[in-house]
N, C-alpha and C positions, 0 to 999 in steps of 0.2 A: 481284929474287927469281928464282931459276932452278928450273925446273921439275926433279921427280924421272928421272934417268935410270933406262933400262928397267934397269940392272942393280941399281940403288938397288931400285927396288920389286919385281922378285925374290926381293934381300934380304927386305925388309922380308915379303915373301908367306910365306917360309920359316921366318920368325922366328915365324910364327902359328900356324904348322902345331901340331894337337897343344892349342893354347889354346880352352879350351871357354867361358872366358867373358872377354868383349870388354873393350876399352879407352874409356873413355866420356873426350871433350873438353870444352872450355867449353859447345858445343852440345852437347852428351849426342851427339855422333854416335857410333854402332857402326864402329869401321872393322874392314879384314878381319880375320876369325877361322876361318879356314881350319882343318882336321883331314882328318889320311888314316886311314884304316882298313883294316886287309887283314887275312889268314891265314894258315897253315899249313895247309893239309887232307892230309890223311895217306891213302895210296892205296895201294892192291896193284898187284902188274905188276915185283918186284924189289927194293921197296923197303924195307930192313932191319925189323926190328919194331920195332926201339931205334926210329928216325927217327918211324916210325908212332905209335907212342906217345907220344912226343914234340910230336907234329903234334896229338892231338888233344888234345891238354892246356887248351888253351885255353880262352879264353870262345866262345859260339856268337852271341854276340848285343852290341847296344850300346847304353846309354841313355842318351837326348838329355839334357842337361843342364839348359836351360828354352827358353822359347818362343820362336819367330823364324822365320823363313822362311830355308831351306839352296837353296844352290844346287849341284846334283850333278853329277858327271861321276864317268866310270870310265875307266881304265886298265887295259888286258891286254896281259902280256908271255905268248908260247907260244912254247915249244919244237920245233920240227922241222913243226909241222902250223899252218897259220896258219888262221883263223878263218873258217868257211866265212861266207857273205854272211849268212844267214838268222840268224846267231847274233844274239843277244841278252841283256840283262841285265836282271834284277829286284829292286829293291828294297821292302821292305815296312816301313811304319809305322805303329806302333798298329794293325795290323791292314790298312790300305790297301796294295795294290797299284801300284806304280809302275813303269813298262818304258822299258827304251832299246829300240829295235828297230833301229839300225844304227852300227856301227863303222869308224873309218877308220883307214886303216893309214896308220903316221906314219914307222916306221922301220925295217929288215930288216939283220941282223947276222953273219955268219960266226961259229962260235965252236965251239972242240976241244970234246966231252962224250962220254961215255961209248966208244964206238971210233972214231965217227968224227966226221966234220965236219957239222954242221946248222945249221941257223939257226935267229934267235932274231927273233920277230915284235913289233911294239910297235902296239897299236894306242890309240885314243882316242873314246870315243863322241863321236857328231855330233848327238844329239838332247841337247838342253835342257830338263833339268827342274827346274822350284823346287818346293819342298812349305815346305807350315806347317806345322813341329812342335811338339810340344807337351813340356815338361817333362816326363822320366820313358816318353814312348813307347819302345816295344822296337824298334829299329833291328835287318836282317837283310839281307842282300845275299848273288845270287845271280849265275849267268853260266851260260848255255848254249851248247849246238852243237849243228847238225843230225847231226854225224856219231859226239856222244855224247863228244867227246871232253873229258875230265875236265879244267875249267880250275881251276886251283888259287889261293890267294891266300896272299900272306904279307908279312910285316911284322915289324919286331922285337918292338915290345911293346904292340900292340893287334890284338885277336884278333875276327873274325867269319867262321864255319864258311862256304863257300862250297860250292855243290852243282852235280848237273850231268846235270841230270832223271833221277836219283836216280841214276845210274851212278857207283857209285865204285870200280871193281875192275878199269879198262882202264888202261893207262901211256897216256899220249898224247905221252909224249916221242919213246921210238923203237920201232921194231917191227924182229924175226926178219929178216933178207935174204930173198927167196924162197929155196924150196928148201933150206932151211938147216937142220937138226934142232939148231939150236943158238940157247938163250935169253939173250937181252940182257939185261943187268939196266940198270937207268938210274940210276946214282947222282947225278947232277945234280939241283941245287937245280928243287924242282918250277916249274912257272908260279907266275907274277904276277899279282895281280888284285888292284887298289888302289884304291879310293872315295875322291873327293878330296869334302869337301863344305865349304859356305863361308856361313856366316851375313852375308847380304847384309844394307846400311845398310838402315835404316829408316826411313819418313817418317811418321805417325802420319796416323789421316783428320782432317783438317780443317788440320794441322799448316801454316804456309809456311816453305819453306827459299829461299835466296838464291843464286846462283850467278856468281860471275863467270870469264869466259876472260880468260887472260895469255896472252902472247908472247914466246918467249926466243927474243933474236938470236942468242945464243951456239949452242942446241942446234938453232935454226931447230925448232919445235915450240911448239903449244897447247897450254893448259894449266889446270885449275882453280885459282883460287887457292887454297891452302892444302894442297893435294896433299903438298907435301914435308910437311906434319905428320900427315900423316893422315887427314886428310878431305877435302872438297871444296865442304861447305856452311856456308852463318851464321845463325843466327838473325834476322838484320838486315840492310837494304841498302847494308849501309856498304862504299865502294867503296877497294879498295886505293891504295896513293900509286901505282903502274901507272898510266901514260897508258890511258887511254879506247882501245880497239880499235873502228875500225869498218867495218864490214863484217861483221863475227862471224854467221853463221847456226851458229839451235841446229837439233836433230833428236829429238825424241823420240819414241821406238821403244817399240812395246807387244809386247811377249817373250810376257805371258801375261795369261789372264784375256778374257772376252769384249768390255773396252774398253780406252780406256786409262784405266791406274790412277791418272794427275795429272791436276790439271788446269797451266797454264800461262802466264805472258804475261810482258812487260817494265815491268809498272805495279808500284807497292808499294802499300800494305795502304790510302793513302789516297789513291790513283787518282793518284799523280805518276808521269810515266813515271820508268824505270830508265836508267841510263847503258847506252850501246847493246851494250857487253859483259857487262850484268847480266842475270839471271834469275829470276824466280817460282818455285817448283814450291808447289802443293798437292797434299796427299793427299786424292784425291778419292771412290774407291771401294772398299766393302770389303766383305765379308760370309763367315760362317765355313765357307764350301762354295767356293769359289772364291780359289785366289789369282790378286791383281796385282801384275805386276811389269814395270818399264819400264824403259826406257836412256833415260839423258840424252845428249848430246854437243852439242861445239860444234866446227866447222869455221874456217879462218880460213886462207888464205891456201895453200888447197887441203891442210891438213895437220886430222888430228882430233884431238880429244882421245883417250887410249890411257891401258888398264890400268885400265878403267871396270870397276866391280861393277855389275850390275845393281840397281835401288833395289824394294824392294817395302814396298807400304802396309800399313800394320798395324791397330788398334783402339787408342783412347786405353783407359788404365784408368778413367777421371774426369773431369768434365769442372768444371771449378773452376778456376778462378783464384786463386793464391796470397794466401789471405788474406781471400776472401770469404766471408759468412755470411749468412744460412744458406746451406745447399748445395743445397737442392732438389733432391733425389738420390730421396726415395724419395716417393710419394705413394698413394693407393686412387682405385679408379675407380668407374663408380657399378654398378658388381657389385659392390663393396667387396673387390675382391681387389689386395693390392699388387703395384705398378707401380717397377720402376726407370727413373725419365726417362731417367736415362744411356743407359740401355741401349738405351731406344726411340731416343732420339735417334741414338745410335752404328749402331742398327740401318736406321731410316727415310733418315739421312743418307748411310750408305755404299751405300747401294739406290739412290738417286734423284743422289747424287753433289752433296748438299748438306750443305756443313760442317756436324756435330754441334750446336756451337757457336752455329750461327744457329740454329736450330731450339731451341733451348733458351731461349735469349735473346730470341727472338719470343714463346715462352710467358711465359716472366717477363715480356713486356708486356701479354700479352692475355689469362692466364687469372689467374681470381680465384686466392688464397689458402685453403688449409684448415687447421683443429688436428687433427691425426690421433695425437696426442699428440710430434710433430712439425710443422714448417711444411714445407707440400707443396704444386705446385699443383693446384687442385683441377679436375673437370672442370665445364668453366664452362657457364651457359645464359643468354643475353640477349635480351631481348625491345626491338625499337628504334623505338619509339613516332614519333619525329622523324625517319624517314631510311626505312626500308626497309617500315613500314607503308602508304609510298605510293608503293608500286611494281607500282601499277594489277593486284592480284591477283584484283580483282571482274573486271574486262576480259580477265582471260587465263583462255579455258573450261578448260585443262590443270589450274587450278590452282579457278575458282571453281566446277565439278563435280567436283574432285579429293576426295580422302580427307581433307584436312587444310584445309579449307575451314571457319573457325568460323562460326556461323547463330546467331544467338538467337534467330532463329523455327523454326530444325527442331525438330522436335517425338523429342527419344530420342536425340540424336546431333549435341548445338551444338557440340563440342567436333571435330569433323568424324568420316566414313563409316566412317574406317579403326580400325585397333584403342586403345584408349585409352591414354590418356596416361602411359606408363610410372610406374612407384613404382622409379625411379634413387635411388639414395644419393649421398650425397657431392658432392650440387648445389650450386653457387655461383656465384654473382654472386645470383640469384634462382630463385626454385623455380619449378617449371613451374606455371601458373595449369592450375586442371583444371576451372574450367567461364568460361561465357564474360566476359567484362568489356570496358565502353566501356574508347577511350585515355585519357579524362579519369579515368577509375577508376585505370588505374594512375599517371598524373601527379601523383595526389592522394596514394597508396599510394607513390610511389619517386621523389617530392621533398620538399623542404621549404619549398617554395611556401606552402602554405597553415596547415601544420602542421609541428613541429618533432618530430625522432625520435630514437631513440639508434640503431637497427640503422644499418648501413652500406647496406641495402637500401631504406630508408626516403629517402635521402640519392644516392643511385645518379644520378639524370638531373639531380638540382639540388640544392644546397646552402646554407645560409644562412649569410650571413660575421656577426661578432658585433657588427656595428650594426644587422641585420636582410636587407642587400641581399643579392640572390642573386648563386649563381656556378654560372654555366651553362657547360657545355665548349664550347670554339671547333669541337670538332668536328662541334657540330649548330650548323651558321654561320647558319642563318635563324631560330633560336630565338635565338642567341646575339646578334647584331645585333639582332631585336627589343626585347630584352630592355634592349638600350643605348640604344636610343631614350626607353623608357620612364622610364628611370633616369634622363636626362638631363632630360624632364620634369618628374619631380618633384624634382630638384635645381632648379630652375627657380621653381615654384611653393612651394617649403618654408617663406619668406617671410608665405606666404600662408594655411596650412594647419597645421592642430594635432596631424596625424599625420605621422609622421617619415618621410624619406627612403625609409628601406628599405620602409617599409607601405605606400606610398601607390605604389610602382613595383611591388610585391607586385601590391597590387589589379588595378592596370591590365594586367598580366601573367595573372593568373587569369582575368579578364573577355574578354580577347583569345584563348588559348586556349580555353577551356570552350567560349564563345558561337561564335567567328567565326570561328577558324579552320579554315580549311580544312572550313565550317558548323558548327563546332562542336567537339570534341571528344569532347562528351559526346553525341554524335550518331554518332560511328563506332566500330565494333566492333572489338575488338582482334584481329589476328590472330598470336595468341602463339604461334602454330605455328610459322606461313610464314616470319613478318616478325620472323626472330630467329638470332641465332648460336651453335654451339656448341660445345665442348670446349677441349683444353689449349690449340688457335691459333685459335678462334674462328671456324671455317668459315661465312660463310651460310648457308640452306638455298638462295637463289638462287641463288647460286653454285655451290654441288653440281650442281642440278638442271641449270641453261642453260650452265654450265662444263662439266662434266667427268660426264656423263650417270648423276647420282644419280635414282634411280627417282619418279617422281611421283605416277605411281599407283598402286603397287604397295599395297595395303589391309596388307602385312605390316612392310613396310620405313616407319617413322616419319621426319619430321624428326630425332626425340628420339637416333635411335639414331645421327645423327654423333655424339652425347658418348661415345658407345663410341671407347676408346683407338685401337686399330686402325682402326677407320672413320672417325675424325676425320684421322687422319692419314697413310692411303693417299690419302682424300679432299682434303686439303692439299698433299700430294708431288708429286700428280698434275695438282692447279693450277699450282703452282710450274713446272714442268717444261714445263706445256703454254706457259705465259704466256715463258720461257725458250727455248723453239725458234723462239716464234712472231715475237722481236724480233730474234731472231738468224737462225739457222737450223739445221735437224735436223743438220745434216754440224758444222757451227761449233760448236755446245752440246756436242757429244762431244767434238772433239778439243780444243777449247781456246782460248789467244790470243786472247779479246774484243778486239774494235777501242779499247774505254775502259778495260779492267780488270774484274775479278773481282768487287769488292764494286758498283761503279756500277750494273750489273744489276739486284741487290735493293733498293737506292736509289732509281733510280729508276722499276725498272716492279714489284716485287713486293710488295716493301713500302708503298707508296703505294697498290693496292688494297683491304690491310685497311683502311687510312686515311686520308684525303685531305690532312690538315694537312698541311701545310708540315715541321713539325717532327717529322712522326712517326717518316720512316724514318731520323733522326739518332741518336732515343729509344730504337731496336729495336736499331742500331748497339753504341749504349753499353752496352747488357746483353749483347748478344755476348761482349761484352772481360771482363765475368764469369765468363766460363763458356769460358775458352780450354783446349783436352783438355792432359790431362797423361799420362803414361806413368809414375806411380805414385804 
């Protein structure tokens, strides 16, 4: 395969010009879609009224076509007076403000006009700017001088009025000789002033693209694969019949935005490294006040890649996978006001520079279900009688003189100090207990140990299978191992005994929890506050508090109020991230290139926090792949 020569992709840049809406490949990649825009402006100083008139016929303005991120430069051609240093250019969209503030002169021309001989200036702005457009914003382009002189724009048949701090009534072509009572007129075609703008590829957040470098002996030059068609990425690691390059260093460049916009490594999506001329990119960050935008390249043999667009990350529309149902798209929180998960996710993800898609995918493992005349998840509350009830909350004074401290002996206030137990809507998993109860009260209430139920809440920590035996989760492993002892007991004794299998490892199960464990069951106080998780990712409250400095004492701020959308999951981002710098490093977690890959991270330090199984961060995995973003 032989890479694009620079006179091919000229071509091909030229062929664009003017095309407002892009060419989509197998990978939906955008390739360039370049458009120039300029004027006519019509000025005094000589210049016929026909021409003037003529000039401002035009349109004064231009609208974007739809959404994308433009990448701008400008072009000034002047006549006889070339651009003093100070000069500058402005663009405005939807109302924003956008400035070049320096110009570099590229080329200077002799040329016969009007009596005599002048020259003609070519310059090219040196500042780099990308903006996000929006479909339908009103596009206006301007260009200034310190010395007032009127730069003009034109073009055959695309019209934007070009200004020139409101001065339109000086010629800035030629000026009188001294001494001379005698007026020049300038018939010569006015200045130049032409906006090139260029709807750079896109990478969606959460999105991976693939990248590999080739080698052509023939042109001696690097090279993307697939360049001669148009793009430069794949949806997939699949590596061309091209021998393997090695040696290849990549380079990515952050142009804009206060990080970088990808993230990047040589692993693929299931931690196998890449052939050593392959590439990752993720879109990593995004949010609708900030654009990112980055440069890829690869080096190889002291030569780079050439004729690169800059890449800038975008927002998915959706976040679904082809095919999946439900969508879990919209849900209520327990203000009962609706919630687009998408959105949060698209929102929290491109902030914290974690795929949409994992966050979405973690919920679908961890937060209950609601009917909201829809399936949505609901914001969850868990109360974990087996596991974080015994996380010495009597021994730690922050917490056993704290506000959320349950007492069945204070007398006005068992429920603890601070303000009561909110009335949330739209609770699930289990509703908030609002006065006190031993652990064996809820053991009793949310299994089916001793009694059998129809709610899903009654069946919650334990389950009866329909011979009677119970099914405990592996993830409370010292309930779950007791419980196989016992079972194994009375499969043993069944021989011997008139009650069945399932009943008789029942018994010894109730009698073992209630009386003995841990002295009883029905001897410790529940603390449904402390010793509980909450919202769409199931935050601990231990967690908040000794993680990531959730208030403890605060009499205003509750446990309850993680299930608040927002505060559940600042409060999660900000685990994630912390837990993320701390296995890597602050510098490493920004730019990129993990020593193991991208997903290993979540695997095995994030995801294994909510959970301890073995199998869990496989589980959190697989709903990921649900909910991969799409772009419409």
């Amino acid at each position: 395969m032989h890479p694009p020569t620079t006179a091919i992709i000229r071509r091909l840049s030229i062929a664009f010009i003017l095309i407002l809406f892009s060419t989509f490949l197998n990978a939906q990649i955008k390739i360039k879609e370049r458009f120039e825009i300029g004027t006519v402006k019509g000025i005094n100083g000589g210049i016929s009224e026909d021409f003037v008139e003529n000039a401002i016929s035009g349109k004064d303005y231009f609208i974007i076509p739809r959404d994308g991120t433009i990448y701008l430069t400008y072009r000034v051609r002047t006549w006889a007076n070339p651009l003093q240093s100070d000069s500058y250019g402005k663009l405005t969209v939807g109302g924003k403000e956008y400035y070049y503030t320096h110009f570099n002169l590229t080329e200077t021309w002799a040329s016969y006009e009007c009596i005599g001989y002048i020259n003609l200036y070519y310059y090219e702005s040196i500042d780099k700017t990308f903006i996000t457009v929006h479909k339908n914003d009103t596009l206006r382009a301007f260009i200034y001088s310190i010395e007032n002189y009127v730069v003009n724009n034109e073009t055959d048949d695309s019209y934007i009025y070009g200004e020139a701090g409101g001065i339109l009534t000086k010629c800035s072509c030629m000026f009188p000789p001294p001494n001379e009572n005698v007026t020049y007129w300038c018939y010569s075609p006015p200045e130049r002033f032409s906006f090139l703008g260029t709807y750079m590829p896109e990478i969606m957040l959460g999105q991976s693209k693939y990248l590999q470098a080739c080698w052509s002996e023939e042109y001696q030059e690097v090279y993307w694969a697939g360049a001669d068609q148009g793009t430069f990425w794949s949806d997939s690691p699949n590596h061309t019949s091209d021998p393997v390059l090695d040696g290849v260093e990549f380079i990515v460049e952050k142009l804009q935005g206060n990080k970088p916009g990808i993230y990047w490594d040589q692993f693929d999506e299931s931690g196998k490294p890449l052939p050593k001329d392959m590439l990752r990119i993720i879109g990593r960050y995004w949010n609708k006040d900030t654009t990112y935008v980055v440069n890829v390249k690869a080096r190889y043999n002291g030569k780079e890649t050439h004729d690169y667009d800059p890449i800038s990350i975008e927002p998915p529309v959706r976040l679904l996978t082809l095919g999946q149902s439900p969508t879990y798209q919209l849900t209520r929180d327990v203000f009962n006001n609706g919630i687009n998960i998408d959105s949060i996710c698209i929102y929290y993800g491109g902030k914290y520079g974690i795929p949409p898609h994992f966050l979405k995918g973690h919920m679908c493992q961890e937060a209950a279900r609601g009917d909201f005349g829809y399936t949505g998840f609901a914001p969850t509350y868990r109360y974990e009688p087996f596991t974080a009830q015994f996380w010495h909350w009597g021994k730690k004074t922050k917490y056993k003189n704290g506000p959320w401290f349950v007492d069945i002996n204070r007398v006005g206030h068992e429920m603890g100090t601070g303000k009561d137990v909110p009335l949330h809507k739209n609770v699930n998993d289990m509703t908030y207990p609002r006065s006190p109860k031993t652990v064996w009260d809820i053991i009793y209430d949310c299994t089916e140990l001793v009694n059998t139920g129809e709610s899903e809440e009654h069946k919650y920590y334990g389950s009866r299978n329909s011979d009677g035996t119970m099914n405990f989760s592996e993830k409370y492993e010292t309930i779950y191992r007791k419980y196989q002892v016992f079972l194994a007991v009375a499969k043993m004794s069944e021989p011997y005994s008139k009650k069945s299998v399932g009943e008789r490892s029942r018994e010894y199960m109730i009698k073992w929890l209630r009386d003995d464990w841990n002295n009883g069951a029905k001897n410790i106080v529940a603390q449904t506050r402390l010793a509980s998780s909450y919202g769409l990712l199931q935050m601990m409250y231990s967690t908040a508090v000794e993680q990531i400095d959730y208030p403890a004492n605060n009499h205003e701020v509750s446990p309850e109020d993680l299930n608040a959308t927002d505060t559940c999951m600042f409060r999660s981002l900000e685990y994630m991230k912390k837990m993320l710098k701390s296995k890597l490093s602050p510098t490493m977690e920004l730019n990129g290139n993990w020593p193991h890959g991208f997903e290993y991270y979540f695997k095995k330090y994030i995801w294994p926090t909510w959970n301890s199984s073995d199998s869990y961060p496989n589980k959190v995995y697989l709903k990921t792949q649900r909910f991969i973003p799409q772009n419409n």
